[in-house]
C-alpha positions as CSV (number, residue, x, y, z in Angstrom):
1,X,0.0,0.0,0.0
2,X,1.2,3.7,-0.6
3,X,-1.1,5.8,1.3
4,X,-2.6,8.8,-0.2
5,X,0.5,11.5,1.7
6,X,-1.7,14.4,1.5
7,X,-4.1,13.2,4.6
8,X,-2.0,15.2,7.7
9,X,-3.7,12.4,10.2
10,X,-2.5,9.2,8.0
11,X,-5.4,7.5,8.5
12,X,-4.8,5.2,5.6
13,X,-1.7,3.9,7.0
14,X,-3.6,3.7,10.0
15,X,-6.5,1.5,8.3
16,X,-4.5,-1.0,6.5
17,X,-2.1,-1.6,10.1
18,X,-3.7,-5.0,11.1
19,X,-3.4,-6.5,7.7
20,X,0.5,-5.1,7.7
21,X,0.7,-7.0,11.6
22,X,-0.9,-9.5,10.2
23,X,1.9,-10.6,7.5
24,X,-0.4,-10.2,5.0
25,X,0.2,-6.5,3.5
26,X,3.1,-4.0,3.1
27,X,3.2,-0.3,3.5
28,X,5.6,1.9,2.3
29,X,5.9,5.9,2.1
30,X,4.4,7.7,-1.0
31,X,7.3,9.7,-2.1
32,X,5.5,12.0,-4.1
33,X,8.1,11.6,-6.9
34,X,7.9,9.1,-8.6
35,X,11.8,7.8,-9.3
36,X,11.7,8.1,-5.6
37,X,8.5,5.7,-5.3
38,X,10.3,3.3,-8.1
39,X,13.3,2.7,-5.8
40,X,11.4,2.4,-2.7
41,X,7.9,0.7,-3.3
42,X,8.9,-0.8,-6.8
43,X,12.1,-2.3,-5.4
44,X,10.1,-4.1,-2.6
45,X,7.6,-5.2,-5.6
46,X,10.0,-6.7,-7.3
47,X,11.2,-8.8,-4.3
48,X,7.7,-10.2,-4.2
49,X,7.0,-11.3,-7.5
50,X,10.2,-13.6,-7.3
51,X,9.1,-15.0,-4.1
52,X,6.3,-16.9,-4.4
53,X,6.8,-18.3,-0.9
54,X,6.3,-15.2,0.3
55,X,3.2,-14.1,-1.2
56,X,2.0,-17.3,0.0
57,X,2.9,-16.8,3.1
58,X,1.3,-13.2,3.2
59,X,-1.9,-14.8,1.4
60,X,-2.3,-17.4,4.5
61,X,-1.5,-14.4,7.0
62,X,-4.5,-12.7,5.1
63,X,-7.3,-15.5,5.2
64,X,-5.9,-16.1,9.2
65,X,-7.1,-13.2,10.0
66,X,-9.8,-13.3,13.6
67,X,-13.5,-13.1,12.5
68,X,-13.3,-9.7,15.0
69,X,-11.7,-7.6,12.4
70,X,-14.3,-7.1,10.2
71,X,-12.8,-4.3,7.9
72,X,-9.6,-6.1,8.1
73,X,-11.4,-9.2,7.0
74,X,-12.9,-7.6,3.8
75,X,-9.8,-5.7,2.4
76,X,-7.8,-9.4,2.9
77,X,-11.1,-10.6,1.1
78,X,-10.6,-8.1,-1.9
79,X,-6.9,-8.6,-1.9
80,X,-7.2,-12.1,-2.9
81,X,-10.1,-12.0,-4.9
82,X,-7.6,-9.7,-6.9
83,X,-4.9,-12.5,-7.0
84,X,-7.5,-15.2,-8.2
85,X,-7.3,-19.1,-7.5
């Protein structure tokens, strides 16, 4: 995720931070500039499209997630709806 950086209470960092706890997401800092967001998101983007284990792994942290965390729950949902079978 790179959260919209014009929102001065970050509340979108804020939103996704169960799913990041989780295992099952990644945040990183909207740079603005977008060489800047190449080398910092697109580097980490990179690392997980060669490892499939990991992206399993995050996918398992996703559907493990405790029937309590109902908004949690429905982003994971979305996420690997996204991904397909």
């Amino acid at each position: 995720f790179l959260p919209y950086p014009w929102h001065g209470d970050a509340h979108q960092a804020v939103n996704v931070g169960p799913l990041v706890a989780a295992g099952g997401a990644i945040v990183r800092t909207d740079h603005i500039d977008t060489g800047r967001n190449l080398a910092d998101a697109g580097r980490e983007l990179a690392d997980l499209a060669r490892s499939p284990e990991r992206r399993t792994a995050m996918r398992a942290a996703l559907e493990a997630l405790p029937e309590g965390r109902a908004a949690a729950r429905a982003v994971a949902a979305a996420i690997i709806a996204a991904r397909g079978p």
